[in-house]
PDB file of N, H, CA, C and O in Angstrom:
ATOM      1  N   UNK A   1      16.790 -10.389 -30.840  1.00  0.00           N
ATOM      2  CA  UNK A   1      15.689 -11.271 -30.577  1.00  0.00           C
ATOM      3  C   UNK A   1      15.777 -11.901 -29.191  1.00  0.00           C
ATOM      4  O   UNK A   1      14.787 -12.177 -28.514  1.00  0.00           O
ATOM      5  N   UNK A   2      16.994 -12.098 -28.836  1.00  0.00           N
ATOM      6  H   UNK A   2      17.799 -11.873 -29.385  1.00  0.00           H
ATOM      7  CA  UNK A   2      17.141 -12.019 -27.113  1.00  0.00           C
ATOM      8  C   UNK A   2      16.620 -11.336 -26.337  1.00  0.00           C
ATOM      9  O   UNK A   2      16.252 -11.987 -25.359  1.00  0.00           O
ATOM     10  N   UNK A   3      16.448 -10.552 -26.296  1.00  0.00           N
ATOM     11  H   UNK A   3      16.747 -10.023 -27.090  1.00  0.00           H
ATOM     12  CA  UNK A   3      15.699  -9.730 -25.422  1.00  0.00           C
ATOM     13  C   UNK A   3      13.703 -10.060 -25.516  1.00  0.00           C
ATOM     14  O   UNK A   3      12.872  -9.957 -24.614  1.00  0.00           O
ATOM     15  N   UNK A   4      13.600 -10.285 -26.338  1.00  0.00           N
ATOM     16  H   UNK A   4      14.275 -10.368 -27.071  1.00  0.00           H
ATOM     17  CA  UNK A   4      11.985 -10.329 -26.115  1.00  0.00           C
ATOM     18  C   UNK A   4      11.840 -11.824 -25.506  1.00  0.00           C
ATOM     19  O   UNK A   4      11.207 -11.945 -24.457  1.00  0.00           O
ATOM     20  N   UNK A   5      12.367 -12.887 -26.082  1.00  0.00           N
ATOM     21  H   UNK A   5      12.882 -12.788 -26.934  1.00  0.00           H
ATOM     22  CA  UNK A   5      12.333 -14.009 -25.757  1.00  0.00           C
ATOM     23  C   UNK A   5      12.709 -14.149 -23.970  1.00  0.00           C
ATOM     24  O   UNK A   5      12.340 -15.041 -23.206  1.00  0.00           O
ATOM     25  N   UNK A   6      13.482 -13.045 -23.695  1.00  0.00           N
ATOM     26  H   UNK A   6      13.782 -12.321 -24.316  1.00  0.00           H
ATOM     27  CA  UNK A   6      13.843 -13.124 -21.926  1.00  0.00           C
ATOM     28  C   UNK A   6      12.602 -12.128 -21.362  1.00  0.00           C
ATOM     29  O   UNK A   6      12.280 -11.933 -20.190  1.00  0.00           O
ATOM     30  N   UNK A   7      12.187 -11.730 -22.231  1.00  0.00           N
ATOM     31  H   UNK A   7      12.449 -11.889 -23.184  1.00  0.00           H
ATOM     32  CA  UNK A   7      11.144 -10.527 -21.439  1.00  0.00           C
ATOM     33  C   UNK A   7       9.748 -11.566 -21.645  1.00  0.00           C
ATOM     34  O   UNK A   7       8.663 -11.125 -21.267  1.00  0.00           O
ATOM     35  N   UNK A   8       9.821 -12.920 -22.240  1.00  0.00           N
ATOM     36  H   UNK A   8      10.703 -13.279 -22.547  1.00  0.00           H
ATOM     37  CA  UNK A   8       8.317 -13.147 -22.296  1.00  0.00           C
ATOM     38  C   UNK A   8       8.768 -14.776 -21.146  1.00  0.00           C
ATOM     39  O   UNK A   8       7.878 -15.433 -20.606  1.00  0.00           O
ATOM     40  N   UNK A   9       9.798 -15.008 -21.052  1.00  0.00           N
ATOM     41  H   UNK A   9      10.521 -14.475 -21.490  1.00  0.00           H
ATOM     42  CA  UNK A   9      10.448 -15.691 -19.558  1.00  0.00           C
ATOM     43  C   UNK A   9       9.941 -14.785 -18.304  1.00  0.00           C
ATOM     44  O   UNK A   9       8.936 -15.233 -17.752  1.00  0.00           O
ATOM     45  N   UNK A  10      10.243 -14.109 -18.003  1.00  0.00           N
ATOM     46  H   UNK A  10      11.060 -13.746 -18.451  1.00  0.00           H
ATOM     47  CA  UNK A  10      10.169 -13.306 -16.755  1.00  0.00           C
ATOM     48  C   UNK A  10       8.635 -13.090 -16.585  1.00  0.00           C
ATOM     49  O   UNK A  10       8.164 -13.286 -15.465  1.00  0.00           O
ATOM     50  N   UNK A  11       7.553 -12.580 -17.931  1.00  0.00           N
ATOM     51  H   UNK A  11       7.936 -12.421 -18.841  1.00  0.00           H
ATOM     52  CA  UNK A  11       6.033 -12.835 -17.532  1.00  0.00           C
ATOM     53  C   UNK A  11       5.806 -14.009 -17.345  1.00  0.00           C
ATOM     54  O   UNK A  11       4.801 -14.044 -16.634  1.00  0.00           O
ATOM     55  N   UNK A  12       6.295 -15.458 -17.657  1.00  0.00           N
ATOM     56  H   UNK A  12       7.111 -15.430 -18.234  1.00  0.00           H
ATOM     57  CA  UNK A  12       6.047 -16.560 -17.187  1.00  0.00           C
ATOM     58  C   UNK A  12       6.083 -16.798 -15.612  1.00  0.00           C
ATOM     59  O   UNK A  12       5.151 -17.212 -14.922  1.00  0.00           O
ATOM     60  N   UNK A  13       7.312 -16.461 -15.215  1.00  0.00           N
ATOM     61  H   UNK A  13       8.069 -16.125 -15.775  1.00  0.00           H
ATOM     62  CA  UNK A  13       7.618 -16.845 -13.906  1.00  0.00           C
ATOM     63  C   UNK A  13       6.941 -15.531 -12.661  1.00  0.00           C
ATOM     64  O   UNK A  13       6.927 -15.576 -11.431  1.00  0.00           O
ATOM     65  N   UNK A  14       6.440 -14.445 -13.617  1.00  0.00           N
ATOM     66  H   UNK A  14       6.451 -14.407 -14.616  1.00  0.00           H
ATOM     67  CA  UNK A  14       5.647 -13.992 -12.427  1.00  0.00           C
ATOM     68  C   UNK A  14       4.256 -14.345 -12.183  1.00  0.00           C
ATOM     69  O   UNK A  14       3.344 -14.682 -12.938  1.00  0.00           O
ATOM     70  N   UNK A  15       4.329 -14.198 -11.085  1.00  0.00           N
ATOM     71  H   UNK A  15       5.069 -13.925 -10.471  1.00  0.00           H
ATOM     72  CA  UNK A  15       2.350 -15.099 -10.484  1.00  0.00           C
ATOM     73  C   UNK A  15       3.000 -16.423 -10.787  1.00  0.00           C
ATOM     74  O   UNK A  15       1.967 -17.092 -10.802  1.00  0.00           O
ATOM     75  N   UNK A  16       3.820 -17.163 -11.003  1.00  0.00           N
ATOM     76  H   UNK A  16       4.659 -16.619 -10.990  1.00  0.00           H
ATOM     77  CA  UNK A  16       3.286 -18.886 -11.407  1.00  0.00           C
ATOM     78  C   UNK A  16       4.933 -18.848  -9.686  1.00  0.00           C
ATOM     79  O   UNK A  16       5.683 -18.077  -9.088  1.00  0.00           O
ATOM     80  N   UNK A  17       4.481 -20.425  -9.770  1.00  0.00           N
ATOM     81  H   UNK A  17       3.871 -21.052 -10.255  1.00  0.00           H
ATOM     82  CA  UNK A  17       5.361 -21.060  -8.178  1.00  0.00           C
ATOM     83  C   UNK A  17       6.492 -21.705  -9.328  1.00  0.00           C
ATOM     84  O   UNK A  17       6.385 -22.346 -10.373  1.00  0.00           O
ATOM     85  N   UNK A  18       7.670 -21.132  -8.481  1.00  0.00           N
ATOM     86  H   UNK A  18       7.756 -20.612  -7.632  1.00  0.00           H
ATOM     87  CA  UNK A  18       8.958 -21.796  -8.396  1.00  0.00           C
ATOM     88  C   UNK A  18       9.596 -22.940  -7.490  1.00  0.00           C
ATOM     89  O   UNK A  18       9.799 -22.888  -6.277  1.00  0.00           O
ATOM     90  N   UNK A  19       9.856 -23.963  -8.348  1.00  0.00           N
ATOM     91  H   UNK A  19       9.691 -24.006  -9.333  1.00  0.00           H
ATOM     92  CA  UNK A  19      10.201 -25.305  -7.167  1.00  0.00           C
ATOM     93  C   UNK A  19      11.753 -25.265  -7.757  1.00  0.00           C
ATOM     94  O   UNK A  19      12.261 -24.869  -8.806  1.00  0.00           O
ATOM     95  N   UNK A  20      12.238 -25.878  -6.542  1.00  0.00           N
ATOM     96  H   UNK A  20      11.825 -26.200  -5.690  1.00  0.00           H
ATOM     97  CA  UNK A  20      13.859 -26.030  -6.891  1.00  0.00           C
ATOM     98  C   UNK A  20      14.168 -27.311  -6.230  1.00  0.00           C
ATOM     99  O   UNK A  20      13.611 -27.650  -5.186  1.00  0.00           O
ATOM    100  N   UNK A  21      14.864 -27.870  -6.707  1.00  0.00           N
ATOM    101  H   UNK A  21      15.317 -27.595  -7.555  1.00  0.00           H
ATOM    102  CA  UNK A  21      15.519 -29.527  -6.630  1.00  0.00           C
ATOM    103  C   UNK A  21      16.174 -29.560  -5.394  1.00  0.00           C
ATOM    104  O   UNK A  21      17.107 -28.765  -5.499  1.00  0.00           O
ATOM    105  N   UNK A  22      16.176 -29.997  -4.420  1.00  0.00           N
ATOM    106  H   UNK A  22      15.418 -30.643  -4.335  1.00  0.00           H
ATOM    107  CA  UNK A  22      16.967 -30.093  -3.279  1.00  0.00           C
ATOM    108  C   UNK A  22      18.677 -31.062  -3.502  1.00  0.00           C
ATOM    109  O   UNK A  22      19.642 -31.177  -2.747  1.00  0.00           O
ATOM    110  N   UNK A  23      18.466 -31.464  -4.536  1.00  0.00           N
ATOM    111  H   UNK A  23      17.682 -31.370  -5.150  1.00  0.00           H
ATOM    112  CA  UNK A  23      19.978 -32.094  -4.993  1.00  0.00           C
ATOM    113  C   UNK A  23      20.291 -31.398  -5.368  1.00  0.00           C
ATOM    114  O   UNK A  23      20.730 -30.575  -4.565  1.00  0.00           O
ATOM    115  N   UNK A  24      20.388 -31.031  -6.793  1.00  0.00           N
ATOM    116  H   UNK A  24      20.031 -31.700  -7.445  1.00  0.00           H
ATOM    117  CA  UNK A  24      20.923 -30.000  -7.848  1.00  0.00           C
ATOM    118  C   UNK A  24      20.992 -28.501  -7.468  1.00  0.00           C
ATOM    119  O   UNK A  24      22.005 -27.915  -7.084  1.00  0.00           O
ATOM    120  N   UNK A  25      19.497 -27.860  -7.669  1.00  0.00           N
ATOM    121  H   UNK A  25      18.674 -28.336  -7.980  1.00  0.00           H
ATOM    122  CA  UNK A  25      19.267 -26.813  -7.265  1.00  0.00           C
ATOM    123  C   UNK A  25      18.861 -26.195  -8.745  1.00  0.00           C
ATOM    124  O   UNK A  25      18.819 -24.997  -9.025  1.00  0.00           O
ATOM    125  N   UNK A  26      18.566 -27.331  -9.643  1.00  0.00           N
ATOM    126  H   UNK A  26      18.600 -28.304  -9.415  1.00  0.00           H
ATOM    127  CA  UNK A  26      17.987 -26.548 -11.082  1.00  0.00           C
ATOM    128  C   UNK A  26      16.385 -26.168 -10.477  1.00  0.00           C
ATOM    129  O   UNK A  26      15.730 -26.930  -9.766  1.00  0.00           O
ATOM    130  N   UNK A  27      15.955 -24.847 -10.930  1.00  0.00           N
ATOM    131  H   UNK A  27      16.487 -24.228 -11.507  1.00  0.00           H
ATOM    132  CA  UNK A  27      14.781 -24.513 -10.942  1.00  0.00           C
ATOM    133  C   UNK A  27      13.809 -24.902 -11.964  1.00  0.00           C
ATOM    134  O   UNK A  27      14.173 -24.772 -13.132  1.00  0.00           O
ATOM    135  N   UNK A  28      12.310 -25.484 -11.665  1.00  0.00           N
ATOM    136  H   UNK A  28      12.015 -25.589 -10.715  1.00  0.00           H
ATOM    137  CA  UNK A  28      11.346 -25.531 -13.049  1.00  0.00           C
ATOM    138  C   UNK A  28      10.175 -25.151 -12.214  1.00  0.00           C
ATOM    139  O   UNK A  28       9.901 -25.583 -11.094  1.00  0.00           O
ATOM    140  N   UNK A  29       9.280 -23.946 -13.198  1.00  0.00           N
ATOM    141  H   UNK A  29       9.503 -23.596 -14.108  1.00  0.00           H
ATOM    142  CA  UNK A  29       8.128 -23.605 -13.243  1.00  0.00           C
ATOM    143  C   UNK A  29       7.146 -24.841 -12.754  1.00  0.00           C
ATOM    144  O   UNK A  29       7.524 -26.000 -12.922  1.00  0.00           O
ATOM    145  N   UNK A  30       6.166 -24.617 -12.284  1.00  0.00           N
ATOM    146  H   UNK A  30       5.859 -23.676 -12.148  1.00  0.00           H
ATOM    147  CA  UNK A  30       4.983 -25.624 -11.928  1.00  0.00           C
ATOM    148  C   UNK A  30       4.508 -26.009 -13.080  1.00  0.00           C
ATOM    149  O   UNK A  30       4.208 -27.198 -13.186  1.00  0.00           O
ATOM    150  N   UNK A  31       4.306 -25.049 -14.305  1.00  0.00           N
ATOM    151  H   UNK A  31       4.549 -24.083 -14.219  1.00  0.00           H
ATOM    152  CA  UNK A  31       3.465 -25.056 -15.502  1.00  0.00           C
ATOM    153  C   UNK A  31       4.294 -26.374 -16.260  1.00  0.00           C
ATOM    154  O   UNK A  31       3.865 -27.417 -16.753  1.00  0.00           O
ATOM    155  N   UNK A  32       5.261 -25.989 -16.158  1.00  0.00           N
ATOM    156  H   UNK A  32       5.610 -25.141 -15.757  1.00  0.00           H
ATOM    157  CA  UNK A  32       6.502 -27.117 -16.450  1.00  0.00           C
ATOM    158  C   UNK A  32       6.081 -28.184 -16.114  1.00  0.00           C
ATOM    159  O   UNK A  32       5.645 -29.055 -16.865  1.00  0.00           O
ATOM    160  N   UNK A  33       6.202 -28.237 -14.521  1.00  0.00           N
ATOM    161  H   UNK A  33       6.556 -27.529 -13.910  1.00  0.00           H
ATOM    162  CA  UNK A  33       5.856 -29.523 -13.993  1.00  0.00           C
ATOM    163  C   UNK A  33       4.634 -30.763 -14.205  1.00  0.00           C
ATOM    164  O   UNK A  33       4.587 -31.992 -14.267  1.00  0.00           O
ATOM    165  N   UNK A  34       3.653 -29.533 -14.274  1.00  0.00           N
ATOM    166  H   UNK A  34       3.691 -28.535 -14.224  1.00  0.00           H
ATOM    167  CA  UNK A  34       2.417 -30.422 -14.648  1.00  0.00           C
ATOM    168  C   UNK A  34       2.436 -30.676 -15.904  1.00  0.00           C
ATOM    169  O   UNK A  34       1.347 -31.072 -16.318  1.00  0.00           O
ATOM    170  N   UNK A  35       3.606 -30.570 -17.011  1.00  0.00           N
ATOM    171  H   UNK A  35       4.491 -30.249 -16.674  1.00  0.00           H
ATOM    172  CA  UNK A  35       3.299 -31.366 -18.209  1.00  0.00           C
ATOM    173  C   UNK A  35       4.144 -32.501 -18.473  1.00  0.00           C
ATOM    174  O   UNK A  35       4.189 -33.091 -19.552  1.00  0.00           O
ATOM    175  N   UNK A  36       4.730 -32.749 -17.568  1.00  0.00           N
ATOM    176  H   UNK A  36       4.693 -32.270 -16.691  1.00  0.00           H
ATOM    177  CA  UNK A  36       5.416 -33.870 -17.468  1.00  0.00           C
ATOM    178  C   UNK A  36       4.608 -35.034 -16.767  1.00  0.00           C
ATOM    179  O   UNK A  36       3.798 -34.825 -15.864  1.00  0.00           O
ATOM    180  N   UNK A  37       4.870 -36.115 -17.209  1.00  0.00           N
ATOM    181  H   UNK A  37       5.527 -36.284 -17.943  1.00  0.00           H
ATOM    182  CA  UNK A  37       3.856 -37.633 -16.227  1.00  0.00           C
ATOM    183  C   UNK A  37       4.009 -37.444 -15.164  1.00  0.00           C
ATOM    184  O   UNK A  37       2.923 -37.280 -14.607  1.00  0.00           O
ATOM    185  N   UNK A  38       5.345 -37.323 -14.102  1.00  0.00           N
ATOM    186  H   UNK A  38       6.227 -37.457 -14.554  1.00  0.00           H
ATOM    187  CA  UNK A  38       5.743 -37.395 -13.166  1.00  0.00           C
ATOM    188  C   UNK A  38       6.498 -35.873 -12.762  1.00  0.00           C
ATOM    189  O   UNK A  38       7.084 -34.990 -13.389  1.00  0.00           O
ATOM    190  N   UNK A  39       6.059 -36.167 -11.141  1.00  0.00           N
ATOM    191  H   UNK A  39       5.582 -36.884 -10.632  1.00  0.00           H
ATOM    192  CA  UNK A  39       6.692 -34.960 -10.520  1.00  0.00           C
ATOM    193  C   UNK A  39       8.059 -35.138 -10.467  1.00  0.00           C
ATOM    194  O   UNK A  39       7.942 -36.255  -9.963  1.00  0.00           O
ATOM    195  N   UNK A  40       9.355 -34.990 -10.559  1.00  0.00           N
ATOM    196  H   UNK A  40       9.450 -34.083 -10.969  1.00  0.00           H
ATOM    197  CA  UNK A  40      11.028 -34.908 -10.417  1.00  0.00           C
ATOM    198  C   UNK A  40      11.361 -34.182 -11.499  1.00  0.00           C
ATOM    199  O   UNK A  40      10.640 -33.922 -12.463  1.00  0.00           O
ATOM    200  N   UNK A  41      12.636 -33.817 -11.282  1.00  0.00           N
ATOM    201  H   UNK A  41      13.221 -34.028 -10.499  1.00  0.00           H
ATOM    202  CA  UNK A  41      13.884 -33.072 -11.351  1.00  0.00           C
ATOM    203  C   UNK A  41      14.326 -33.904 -12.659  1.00  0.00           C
ATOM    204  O   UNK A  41      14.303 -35.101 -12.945  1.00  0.00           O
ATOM    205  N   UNK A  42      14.736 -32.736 -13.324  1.00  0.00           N
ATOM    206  H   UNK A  42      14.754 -31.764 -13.092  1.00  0.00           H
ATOM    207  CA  UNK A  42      15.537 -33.652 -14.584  1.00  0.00           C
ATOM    208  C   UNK A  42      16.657 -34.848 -14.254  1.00  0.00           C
ATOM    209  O   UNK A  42      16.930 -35.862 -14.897  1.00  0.00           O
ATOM    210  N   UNK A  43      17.444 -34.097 -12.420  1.00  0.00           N
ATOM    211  H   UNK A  43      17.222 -33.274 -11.897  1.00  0.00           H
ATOM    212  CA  UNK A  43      18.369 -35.209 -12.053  1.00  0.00           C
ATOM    213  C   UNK A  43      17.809 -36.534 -12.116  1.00  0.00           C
ATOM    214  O   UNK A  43      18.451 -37.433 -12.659  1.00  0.00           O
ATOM    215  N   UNK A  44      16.329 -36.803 -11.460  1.00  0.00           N
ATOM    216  H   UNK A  44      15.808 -36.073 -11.018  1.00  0.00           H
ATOM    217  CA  UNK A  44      16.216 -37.652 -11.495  1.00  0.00           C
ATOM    218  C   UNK A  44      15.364 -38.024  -9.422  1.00  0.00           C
ATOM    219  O   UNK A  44      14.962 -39.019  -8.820  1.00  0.00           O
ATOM    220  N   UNK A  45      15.497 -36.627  -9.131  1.00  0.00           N
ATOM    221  H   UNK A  45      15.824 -35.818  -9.621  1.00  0.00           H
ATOM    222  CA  UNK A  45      15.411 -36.809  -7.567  1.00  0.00           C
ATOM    223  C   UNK A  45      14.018 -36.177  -7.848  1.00  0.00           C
ATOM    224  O   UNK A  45      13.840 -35.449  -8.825  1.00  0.00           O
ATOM    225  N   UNK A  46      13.105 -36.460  -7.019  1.00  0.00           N
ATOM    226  H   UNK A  46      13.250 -37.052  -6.225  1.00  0.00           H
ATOM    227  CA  UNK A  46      11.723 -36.446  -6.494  1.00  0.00           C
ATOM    228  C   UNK A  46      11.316 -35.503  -5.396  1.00  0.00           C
ATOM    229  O   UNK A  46      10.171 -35.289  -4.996  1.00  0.00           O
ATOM    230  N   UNK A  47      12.769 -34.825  -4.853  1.00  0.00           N
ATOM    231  H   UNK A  47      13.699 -34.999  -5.177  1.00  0.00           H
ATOM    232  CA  UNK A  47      12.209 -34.209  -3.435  1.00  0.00           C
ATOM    233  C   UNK A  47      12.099 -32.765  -4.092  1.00  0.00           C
ATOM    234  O   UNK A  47      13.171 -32.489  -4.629  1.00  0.00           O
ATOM    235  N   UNK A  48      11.191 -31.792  -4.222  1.00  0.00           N
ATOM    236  H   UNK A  48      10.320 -32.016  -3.785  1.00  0.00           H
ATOM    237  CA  UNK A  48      11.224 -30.595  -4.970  1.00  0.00           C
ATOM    238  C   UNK A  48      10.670 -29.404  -3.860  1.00  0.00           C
ATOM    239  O   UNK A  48       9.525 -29.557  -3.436  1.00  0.00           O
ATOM    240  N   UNK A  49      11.339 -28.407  -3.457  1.00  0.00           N
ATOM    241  H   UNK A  49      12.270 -28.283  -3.801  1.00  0.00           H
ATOM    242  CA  UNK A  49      10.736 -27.095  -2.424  1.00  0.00           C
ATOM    243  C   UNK A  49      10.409 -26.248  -3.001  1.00  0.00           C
ATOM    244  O   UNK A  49      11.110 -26.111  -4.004  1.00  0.00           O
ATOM    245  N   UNK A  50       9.582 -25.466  -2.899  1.00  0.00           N
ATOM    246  H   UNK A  50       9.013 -25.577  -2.084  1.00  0.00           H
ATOM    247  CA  UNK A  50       9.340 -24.157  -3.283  1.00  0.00           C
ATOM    248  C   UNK A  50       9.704 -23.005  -2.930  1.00  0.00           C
ATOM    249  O   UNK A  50       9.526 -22.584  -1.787  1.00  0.00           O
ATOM    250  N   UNK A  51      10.293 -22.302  -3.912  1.00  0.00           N
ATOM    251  H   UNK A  51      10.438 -22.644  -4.840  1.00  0.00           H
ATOM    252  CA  UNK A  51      11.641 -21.653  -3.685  1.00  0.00           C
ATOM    253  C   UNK A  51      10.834 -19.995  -3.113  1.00  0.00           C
ATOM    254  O   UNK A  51       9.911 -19.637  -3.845  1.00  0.00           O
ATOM    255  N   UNK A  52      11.069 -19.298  -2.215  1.00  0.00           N
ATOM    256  H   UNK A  52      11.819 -19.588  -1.620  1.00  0.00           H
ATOM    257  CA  UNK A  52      10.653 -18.271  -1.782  1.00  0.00           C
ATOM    258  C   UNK A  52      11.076 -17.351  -2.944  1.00  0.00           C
ATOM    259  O   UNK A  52      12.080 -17.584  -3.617  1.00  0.00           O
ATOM    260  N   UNK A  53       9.884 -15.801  -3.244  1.00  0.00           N
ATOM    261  H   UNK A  53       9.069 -15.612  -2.698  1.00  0.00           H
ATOM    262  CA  UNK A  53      10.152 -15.157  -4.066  1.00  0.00           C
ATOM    263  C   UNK A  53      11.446 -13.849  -3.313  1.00  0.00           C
ATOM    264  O   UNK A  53      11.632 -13.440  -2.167  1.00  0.00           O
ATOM    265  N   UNK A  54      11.960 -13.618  -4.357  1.00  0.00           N
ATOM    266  H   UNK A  54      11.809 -13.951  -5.288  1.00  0.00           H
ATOM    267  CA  UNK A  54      13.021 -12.217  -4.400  1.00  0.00           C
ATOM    268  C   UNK A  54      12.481 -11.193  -3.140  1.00  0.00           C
ATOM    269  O   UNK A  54      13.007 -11.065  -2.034  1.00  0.00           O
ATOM    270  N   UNK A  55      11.418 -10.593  -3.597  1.00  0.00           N
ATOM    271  H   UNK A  55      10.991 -10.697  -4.496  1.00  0.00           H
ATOM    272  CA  UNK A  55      10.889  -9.645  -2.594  1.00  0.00           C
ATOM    273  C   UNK A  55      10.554  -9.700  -1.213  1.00  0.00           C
ATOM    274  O   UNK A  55       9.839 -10.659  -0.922  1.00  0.00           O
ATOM    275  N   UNK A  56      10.893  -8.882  -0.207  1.00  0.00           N
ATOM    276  H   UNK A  56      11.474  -8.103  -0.442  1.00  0.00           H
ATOM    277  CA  UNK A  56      10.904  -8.985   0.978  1.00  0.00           C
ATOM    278  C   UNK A  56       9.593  -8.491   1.536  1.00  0.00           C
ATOM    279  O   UNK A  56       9.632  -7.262   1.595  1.00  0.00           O
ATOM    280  N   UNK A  57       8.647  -8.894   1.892  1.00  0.00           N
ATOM    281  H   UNK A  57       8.616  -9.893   1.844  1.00  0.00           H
ATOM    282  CA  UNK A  57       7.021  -8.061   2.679  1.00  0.00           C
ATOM    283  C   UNK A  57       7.536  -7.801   3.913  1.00  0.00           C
ATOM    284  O   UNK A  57       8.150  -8.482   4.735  1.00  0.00           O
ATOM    285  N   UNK A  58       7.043  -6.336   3.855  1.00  0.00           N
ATOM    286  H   UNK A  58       6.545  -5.783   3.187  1.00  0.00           H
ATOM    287  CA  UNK A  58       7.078  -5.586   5.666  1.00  0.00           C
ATOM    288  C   UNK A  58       5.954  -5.302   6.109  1.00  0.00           C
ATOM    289  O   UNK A  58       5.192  -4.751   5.314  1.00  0.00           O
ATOM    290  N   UNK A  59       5.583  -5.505   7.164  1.00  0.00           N
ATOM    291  H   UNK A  59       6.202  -5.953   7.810  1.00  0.00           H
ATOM    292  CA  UNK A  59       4.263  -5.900   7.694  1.00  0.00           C
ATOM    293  C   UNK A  59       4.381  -4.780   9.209  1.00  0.00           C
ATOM    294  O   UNK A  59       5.254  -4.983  10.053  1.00  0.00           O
ATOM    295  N   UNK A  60       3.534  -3.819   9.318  1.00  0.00           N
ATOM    296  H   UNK A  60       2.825  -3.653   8.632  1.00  0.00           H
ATOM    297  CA  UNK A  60       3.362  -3.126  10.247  1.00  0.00           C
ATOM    298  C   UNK A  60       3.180  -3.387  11.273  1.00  0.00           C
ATOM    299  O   UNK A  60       2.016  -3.735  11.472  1.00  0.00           O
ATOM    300  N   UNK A  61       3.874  -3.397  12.202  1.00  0.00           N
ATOM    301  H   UNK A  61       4.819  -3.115  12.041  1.00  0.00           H
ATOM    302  CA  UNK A  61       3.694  -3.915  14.172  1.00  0.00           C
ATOM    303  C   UNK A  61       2.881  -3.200  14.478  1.00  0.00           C
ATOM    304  O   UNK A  61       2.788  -2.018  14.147  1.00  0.00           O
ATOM    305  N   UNK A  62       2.180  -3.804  15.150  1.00  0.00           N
ATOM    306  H   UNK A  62       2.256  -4.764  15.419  1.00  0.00           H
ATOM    307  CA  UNK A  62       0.923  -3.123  15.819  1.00  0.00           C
ATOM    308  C   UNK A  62       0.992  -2.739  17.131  1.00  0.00           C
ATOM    309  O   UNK A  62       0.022  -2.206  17.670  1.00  0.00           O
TER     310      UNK A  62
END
């Protein structure tokens, strides 16, 4: 049952924005975020970046 439950994680986090805690470095979904009152980090810190995706884009020189 592990496995489906990680395979329906991974359709979550594609297409949606990843923020990561600049203290910690725990990651939470946006979808996450907006159901909470307030924007922060479970630590407790407020400053949150958005974490660049895995994949690298190559872009043709002209």
């Amino acid at each position: 049952m592990e496995l489906s439950s990680s395979k329906e994680e991974k359709k979550e986090t594609f297409g949606g924005v990843v923020y990561e805690c600049v203290r910690c470095g725990t990651q939470v979904i946006a979808e996450k975020l907006a159901q909470l009152p307030e924007i922060k980090c479970i630590c407790g810190y407020r400053i949150l970046k958005k974490s660049r995706p895995p994949i690298v884009k190559q872009l043709k020189a002209i």
